[in-house]
N, C-alpha and C positions, 0 to 999 in steps of 0.2 A: 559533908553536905555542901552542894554547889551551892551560891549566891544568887544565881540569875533571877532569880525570882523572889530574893528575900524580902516578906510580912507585905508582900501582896497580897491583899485580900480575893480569893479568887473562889466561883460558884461553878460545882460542876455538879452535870444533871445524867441520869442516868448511872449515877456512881455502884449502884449495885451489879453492873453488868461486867461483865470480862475487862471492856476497855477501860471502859470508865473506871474500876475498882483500880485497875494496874493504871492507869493515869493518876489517878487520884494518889497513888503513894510517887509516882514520880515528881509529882508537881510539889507535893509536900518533902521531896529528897531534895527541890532547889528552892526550897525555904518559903512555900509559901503559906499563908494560912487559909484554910477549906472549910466552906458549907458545900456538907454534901445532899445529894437527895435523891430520893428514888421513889417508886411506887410499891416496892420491894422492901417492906422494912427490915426483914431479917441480913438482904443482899447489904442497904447503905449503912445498918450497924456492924455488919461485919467488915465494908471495908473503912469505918470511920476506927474500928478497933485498929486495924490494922493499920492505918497510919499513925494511930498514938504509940504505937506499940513499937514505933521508927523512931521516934520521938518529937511527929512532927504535928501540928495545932489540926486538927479536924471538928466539923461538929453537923450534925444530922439532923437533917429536915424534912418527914415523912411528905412527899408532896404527889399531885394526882396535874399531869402538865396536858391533862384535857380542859381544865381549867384555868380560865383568866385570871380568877381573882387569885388561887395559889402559885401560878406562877409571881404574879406581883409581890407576893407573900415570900414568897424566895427572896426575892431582890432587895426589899424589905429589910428582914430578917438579917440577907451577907450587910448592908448597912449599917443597920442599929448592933452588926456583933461589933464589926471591924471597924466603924465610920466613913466605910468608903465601902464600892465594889470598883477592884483592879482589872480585873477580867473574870470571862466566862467562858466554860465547856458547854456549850449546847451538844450533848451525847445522846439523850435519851431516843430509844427506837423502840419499833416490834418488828418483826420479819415480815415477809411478804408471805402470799396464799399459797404461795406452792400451785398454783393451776393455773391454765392459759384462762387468756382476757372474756372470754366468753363466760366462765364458770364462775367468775368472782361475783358474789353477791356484795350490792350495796351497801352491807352492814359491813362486810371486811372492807371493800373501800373504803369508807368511811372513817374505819377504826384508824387504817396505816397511812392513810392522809392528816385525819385529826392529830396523830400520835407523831409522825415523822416530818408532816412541813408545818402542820398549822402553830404547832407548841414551838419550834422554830419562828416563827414568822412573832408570836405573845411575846416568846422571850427575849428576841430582838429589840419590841417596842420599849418594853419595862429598862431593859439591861442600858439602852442607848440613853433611855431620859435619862436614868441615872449617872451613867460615865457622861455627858453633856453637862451636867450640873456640879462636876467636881474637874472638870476639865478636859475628861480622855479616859482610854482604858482601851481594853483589849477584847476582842470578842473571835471565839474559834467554834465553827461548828463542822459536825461530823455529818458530811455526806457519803462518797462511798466510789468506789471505782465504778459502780451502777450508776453516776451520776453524768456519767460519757458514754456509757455503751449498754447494750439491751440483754437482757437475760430471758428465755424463755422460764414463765412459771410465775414470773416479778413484773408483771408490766404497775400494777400498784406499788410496789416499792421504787422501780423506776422511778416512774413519776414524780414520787415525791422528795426522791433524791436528787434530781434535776431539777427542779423546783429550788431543795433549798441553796442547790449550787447557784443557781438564779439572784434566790433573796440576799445572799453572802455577795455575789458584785453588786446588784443595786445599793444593797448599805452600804458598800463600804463607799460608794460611788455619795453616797446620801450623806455620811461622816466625814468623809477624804482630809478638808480643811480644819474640822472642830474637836480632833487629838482622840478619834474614836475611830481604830481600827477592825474591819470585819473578816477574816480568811475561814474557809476551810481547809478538814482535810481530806482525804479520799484512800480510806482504809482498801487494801485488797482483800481477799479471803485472809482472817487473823483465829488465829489458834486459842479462842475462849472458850471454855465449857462445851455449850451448845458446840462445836465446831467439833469438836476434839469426840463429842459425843455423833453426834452424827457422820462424820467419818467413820467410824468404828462399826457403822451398821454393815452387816455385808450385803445388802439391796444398794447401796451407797457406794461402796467404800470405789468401785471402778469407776463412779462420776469423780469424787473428790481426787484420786489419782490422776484423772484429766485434768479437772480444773489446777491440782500441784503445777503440774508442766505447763498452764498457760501463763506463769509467774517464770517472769525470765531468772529468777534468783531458783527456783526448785524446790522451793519452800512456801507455805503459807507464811503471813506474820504472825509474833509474837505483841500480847496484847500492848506489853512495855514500850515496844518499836512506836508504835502509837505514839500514847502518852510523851515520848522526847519529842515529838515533833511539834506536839499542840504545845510543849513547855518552851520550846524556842519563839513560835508564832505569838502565844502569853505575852513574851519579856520584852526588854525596850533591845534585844539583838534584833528583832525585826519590827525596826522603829522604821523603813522605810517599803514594808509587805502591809497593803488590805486589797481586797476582794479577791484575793488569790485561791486559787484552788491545787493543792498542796497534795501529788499524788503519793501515795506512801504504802506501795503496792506491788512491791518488790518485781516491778516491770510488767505486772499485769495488762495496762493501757498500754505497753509498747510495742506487743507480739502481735 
């Protein structure tokens, strides 16, 4: 078990999803201790299992991060377990409509907005008063290689992944001096579930072969690749990185 992160108390959201679940045991392999949470309870107790099962501290927190009051509740909650919160994965998402900008109804807007910048934007507020009042900490959120360039089908996930790339320099711009740093990262297309599953359709599978080769590596990522990178941005190794956006996209933004 690495050290870099040893009995930092650290909150990561969306733990039930691919990235999050494989970050979640990464972060617990450099020692750190986890509330997890999801909207998903079967997803964040199976991967809270799956980090004890490492032998490393987890604990679950069924949370609904369309809400202000449970996000605070989260923050809360990493507090009163640990007496501190060390940092945070702001991970939690929903995909985009799958249809161009004309066909999205306001109620899908709304949902991948509410769900992907706004609970960004709650969790920022709560997570900053907190590391502010214990001195510092660390704060990583997941925006997306969509968060520099445009995808036909995503103009709603766009959006709101440019947005949180936005609120990630503002903060960190906002904390710089007071030992509270903000970065994200910017996943390319990564090999979780859903991914692995929808490649496999053959309606599909001749996009996902395109989009392969727009990765200068010729590979999608694996969800782990992720998670090492939010665990370095985490730790005091990048005591001199915030508002950074952190592309981890095995050369997708470079083609």
């Amino acid at each position: 078990m690495s050290a870099m992160l040893k009995d930092k108390a650290i909150l990561v959201t969306g733990a039930g999803g691919g990235i999050g679940s494989a970050s979640a045991l990464v972060l617990a392999g450099h020692g750190a201790r986890l509330i997890l949470t999801d909207v998903n309870r079967e997803g964040g107790e199976a991967a809270c299992a799956a980090v004890k099962a490492q032998g490393g501290e987890a604990y679950f927190v069924p949370a609904d991060l369309s809400s202000e009051q449970e996000i605070a509740g989260l923050v809360d909650a990493t507090v009163k377990q640990f007496g501190r919160i060390d940092g945070a994965f702001n991970n939690a998402a929903v995909e985009q409509s799958n249809l161009p900008l004309d066909e999205i109804s306001m109620e899908a807007w709304d949902r991948v907005i509410r769900v992907n910048l706004t609970a960004i934007f709650v969790s920022l507020k709560y997570q900053a008063r907190a590391m502010l009042k214990q001195g510092g900490g660390s704060i990583v959120n997941t925006a997306s290689s969509l968060a520099q360039v445009g995808l036909a089908g995503a103009s709603d996930y766009c959006a709101a992944k440019h947005g949180v790339l936005g609120l990630t320099r503002a903060a960190g711009a906002d904390y710089g001096t007071q030992g509270v740093r903000v970065n994200a990262v910017l996943p390319g297309i990564t090999r979780t579930p859903m991914i692995q599953r929808l490649s496999e359709d053959p309606q599909l599978s001749a996009t996902f072969d395109r989009l392969r080769l727009r990765h200068s590596m010729g590979r999608f990522g694996e969800p782990g690749e992720i998670g090492e990178s939010v665990a370095w941005l985490l730790s005091d190794h990048a005591s001199f990185v915030t508002g950074a956006a952190i592309a981890v996209d095995g050369g997708y933004l470079s083609i």
